[in-house]
C-alpha positions in Angstrom: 27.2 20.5 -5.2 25.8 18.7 -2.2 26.8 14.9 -2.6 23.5 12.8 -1.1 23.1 9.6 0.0 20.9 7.5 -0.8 19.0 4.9 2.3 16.5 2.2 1.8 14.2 1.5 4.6 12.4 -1.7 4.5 10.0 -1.2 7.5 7.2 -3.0 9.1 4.3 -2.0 11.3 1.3 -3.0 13.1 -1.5 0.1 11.2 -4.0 -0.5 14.0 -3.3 2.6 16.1 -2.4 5.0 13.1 -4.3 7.2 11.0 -1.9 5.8 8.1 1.3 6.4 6.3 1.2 10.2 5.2 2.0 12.5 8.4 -0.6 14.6 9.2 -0.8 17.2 11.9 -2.4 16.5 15.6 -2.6 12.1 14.1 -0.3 9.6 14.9 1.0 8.2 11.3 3.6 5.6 10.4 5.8 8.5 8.7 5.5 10.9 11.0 6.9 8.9 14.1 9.4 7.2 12.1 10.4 11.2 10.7 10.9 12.1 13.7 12.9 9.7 14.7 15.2 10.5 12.5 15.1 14.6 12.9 15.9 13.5 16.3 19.0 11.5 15.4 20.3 13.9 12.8 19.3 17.3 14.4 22.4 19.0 14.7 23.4 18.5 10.6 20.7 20.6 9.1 16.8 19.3 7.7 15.9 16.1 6.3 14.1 15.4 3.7 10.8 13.6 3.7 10.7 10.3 3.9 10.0 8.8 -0.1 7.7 5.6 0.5 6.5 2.9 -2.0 2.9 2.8 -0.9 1.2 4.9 1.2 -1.1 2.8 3.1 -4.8 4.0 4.7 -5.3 4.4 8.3 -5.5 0.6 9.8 -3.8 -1.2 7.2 -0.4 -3.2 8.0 2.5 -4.1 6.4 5.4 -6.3 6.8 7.5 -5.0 3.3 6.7 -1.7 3.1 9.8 0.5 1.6 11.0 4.2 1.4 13.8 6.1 0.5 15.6 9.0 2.5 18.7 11.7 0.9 21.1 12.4 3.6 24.0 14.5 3.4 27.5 13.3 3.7 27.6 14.8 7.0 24.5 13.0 7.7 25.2 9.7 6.6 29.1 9.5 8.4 27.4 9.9 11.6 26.2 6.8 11.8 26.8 4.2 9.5 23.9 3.0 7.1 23.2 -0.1 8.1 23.0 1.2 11.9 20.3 3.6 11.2 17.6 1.2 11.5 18.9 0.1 15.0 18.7 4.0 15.7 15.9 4.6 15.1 13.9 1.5 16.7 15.3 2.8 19.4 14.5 6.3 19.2 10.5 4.9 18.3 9.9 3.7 22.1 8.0 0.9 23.8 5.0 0.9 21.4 6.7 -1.8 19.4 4.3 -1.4 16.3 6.7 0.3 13.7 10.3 -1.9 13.4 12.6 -0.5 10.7 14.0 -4.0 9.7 16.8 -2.7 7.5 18.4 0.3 6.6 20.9 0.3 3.1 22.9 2.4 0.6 19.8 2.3 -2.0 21.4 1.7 -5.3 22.0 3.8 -8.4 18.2 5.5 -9.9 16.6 3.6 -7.0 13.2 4.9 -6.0 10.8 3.8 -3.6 8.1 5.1 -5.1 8.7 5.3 -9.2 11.1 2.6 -9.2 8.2 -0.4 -8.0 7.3 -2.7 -10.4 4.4 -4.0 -8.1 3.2 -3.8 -4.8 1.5 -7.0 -3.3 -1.0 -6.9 -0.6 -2.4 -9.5 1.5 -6.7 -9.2 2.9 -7.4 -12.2 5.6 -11.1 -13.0 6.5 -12.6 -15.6 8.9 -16.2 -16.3 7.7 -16.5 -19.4 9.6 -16.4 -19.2 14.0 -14.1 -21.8 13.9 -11.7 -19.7 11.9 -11.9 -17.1 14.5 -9.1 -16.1 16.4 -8.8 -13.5 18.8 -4.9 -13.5 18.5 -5.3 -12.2 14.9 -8.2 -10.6 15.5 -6.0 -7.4 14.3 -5.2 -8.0 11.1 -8.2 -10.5 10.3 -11.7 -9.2 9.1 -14.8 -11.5 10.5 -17.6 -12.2 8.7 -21.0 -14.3 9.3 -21.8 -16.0 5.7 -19.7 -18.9 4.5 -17.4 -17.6 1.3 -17.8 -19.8 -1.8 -14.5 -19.2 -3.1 -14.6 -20.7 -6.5 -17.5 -18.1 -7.5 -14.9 -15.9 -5.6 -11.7 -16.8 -8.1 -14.2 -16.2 -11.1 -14.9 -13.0 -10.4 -10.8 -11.8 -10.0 -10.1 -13.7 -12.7 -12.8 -11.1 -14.8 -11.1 -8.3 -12.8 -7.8 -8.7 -14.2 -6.0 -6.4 -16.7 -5.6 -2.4 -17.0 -9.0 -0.7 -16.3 -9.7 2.4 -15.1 -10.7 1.6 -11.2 -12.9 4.9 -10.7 -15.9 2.3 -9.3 -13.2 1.0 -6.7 -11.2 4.5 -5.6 -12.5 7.1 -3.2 -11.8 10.2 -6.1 -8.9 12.7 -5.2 -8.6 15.6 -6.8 -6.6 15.2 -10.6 -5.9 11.8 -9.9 -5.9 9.0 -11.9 -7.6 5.6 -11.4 -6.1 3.8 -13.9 -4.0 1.1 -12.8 -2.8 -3.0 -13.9 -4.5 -5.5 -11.4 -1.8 -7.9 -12.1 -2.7 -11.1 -9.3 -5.7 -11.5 -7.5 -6.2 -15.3 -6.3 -8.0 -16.8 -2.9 -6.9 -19.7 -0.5 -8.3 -21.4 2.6 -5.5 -22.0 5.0 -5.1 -24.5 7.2 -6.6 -22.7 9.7 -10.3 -22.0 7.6 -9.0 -18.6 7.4 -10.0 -17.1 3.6 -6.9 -15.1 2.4 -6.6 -12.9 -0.9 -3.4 -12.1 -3.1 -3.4 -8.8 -5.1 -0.6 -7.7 -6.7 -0.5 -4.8 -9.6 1.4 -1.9 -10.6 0.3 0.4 -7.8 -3.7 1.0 -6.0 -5.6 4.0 -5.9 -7.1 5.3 -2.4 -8.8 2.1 -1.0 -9.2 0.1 -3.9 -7.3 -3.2 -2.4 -10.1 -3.2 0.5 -12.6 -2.6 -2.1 -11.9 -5.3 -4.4 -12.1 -7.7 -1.5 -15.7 -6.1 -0.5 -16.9 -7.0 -4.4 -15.3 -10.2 -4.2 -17.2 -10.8 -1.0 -20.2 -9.9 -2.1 -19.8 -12.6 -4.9 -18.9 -15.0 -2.3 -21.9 -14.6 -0.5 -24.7 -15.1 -2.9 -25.0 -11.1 -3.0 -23.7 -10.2 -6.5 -23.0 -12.0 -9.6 -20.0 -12.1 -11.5 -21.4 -9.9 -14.4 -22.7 -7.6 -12.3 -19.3 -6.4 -10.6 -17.7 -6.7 -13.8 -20.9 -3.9 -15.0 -20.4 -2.1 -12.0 -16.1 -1.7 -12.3 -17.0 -0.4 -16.2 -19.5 2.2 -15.3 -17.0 3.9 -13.5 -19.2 5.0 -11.1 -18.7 4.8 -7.3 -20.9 2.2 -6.0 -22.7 1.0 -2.6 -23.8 -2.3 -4.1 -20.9 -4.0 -1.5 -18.9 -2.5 1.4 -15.5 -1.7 1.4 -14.3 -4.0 3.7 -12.3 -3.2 7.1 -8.9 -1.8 7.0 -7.6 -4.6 9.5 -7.2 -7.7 7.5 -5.1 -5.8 4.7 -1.9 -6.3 4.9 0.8 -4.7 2.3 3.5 -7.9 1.8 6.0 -6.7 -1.0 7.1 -4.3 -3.1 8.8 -5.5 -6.2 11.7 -3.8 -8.2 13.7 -4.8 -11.2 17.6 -5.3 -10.9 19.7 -2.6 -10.5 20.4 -2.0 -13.6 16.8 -1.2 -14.6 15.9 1.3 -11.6 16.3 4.4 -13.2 14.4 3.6 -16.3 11.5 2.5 -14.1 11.6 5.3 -12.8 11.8 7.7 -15.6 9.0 5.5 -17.2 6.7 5.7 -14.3 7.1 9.1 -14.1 6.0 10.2 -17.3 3.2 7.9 -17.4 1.7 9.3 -14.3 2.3 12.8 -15.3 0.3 12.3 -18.5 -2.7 10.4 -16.3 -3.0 12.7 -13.8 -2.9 15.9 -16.7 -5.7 13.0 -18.7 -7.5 13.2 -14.7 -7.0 17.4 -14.1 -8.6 18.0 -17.7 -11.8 15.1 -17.0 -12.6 17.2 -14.1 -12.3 20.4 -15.5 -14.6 19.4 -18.3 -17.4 18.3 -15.5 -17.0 21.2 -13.8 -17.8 23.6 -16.8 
C-alpha cells in the first residue's frame, strides 16, 4: 500500500487573464498553470494527481482564500519539504505574478478541500457613483451609472436567505443540483463610496454569486421589487429580468472548515448529500426529457 501525503494549498490569484479554475485544453486556467507547476517539480517520481480545490471559480473571478488539496507519494513529498512547495512552485509560475501559492501544509486527518468546507465566502465590489471610481481597482470592481439604494438592497438578501433551490440563479449543468444554503448576504458603503456585498453559504452553483448581485442590483436601482425577485428565485425558471453582473468585482474571500476533529464527517456528510441531489437532479431531467 502506497502511503500518501496529504498538502493544503491556500492560493491566491488575480482571475482577470484566465478562463477560470478547471484546466481546460488550449485556455489559460488557474489549475492548469499551477498543475503544471508541479508536474514540473515532481516529474521524475511518477504522475500527480489533480489538483482537489474548494471552489471552482468562473473565468474572471478572483480570490484571495481559495484552497485545494494534492496526494503525493512519499517519494514525492521528501523531495522537498511541505512547507517549501509553495516557494517552488511561485517560482516555477513565472513573471506573471497573478497566481501566488501563499502556503503549502501537511493537510490534516479526513481533510478535504472540497467536501470538508463548511462555507465559502465571496466578496462582489461595485462603484455606482464616479467618485467611487477608481482605475487602480478597476479589476476587481464592477462600474455602474444609477446610485444603489442599499437599504431596498439589504431587504431583498434578507428574503433570499435560507435553503432554496437556486435553478432561477444557476446556468443548468447537466444532473446537477441547484440546491444550496445562502447563509450571509449583507451590503456596505466603504469609505471610499464603493458598494461591497458579503455572501457566504454552503457552496454556489455555476454563476449564482454574480447573479445574486445582478437581482440585488436591479432592486437597488428602482428596476425590480423585492417580491418580484423573491417570485422570480421560486419559479425556478432562468430569468433575463436582471443581468448577471461582471465576473470582475467577485472576489472568493474564505473557505471555512470545522476543527480537525470534524473533517472527515464533513466530509462523509457532504458527500452523501450531494450524491442523493445530483441522483434527485439526473432523474428531474430524465423525466423532462421523456
Amino acid at each position: 500500500m502506497v502511503t500518501r501525503v496529504r498538502v493544503r494549498f491556500d492560493i491566491a490569484y488575480d482571475g482577470t487573464a484566465f478562463a477560470g479554475w478547471a484546466r481546460q485544453p488550449g485556455l489559460r486556467t488557474v489549475q492548469g498553470e499551477i498543475e503544471k507547476a508541479l508536474v514540473a517539480l515532481y516529474s521524475s517520481l511518477g504522475e500527480l494527481p489533480n489538483l482537489v480545490v474548494a471552489g471552482r471559480t468562473d473565468a474572471g473571478v478572483h480570490a484571495r482564500g481559495q484552497v485545494a488539496h494534492l496526494d503525493l507519494t512519499a517519494a514525492q513529498a521528501s523531495k522537498v519539504a511541505v512547507s517549501r512547495i509553495a516557494l517552488s512552485v511561485n517560482g516555477m509560475l513565472g513573471a506573471s505574478n497573478d497566481i501566488v501559492v501563499r502556503q503549502t501544509s501537511v493537510a490534516d486527518d479526513g481533510f478535504d478541500a472540497r467536501f470538508s468546507a463548511l462555507w465559502r465566502r465571496y466578496e462582489y465590489r461595485i462603484a455606482d457613483t464616479l467618485l467611487a471610481r477608481d482605475p487602480l481597482t478597476r479589476r476587481t470592481t464592477a462600474w455602474t451609472t444609477k446610485p444603489l439604494d442599499l437599504i431596498a438592497m439589504q431587504q431583498v438578501s434578507n428574503e433570499l436567505l435560507g435553503l432554496h433551490d437556486w435553478a432561477a440563479f444557476c446556468k443548468p449543468r447537466a444532473f446537477a443540483t441547484t440546491i444550496r444554503t445562502l447563509q450571509h448576504l449583507s451590503w456596505s458603503r466603504d469609505d471610499d463610496g464603493v458598494v461591497a456585498v458579503d455572501v457566504r453559504a454552503d457552496a454556489f452553483c455555476h454563476s449564482m454569486v454574480r447573479a445574486l448581485v445582478g437581482a440585488s442590483v436591479a432592486v437597488g436601482e428602482g428596476r425590480l421589487t423585492v417580491a418580484e425577485v423573491v417570485a422570480l428565485r421560486d419559479r425556478l425558471d432562468r430569468t433575463s429580468a436582471f443581468k448577471v453582473m461582471p465576473a470582475r468585482g467577485l472576489t472568493l474571500m474564505q473557505v471555512g472548515y470545522p476543527d480537525a476533529a470534524g473533517l472527515a464527517q464533513r466530509a462523509q456528510e457532504t458527500r452523501a448529500r450531494r450524491s442523493r441531489e445530483a441522483l434527485a437532479a439526473q432523474l428531474a431531467s430524465r423525466a423532462e426529457i421523456g
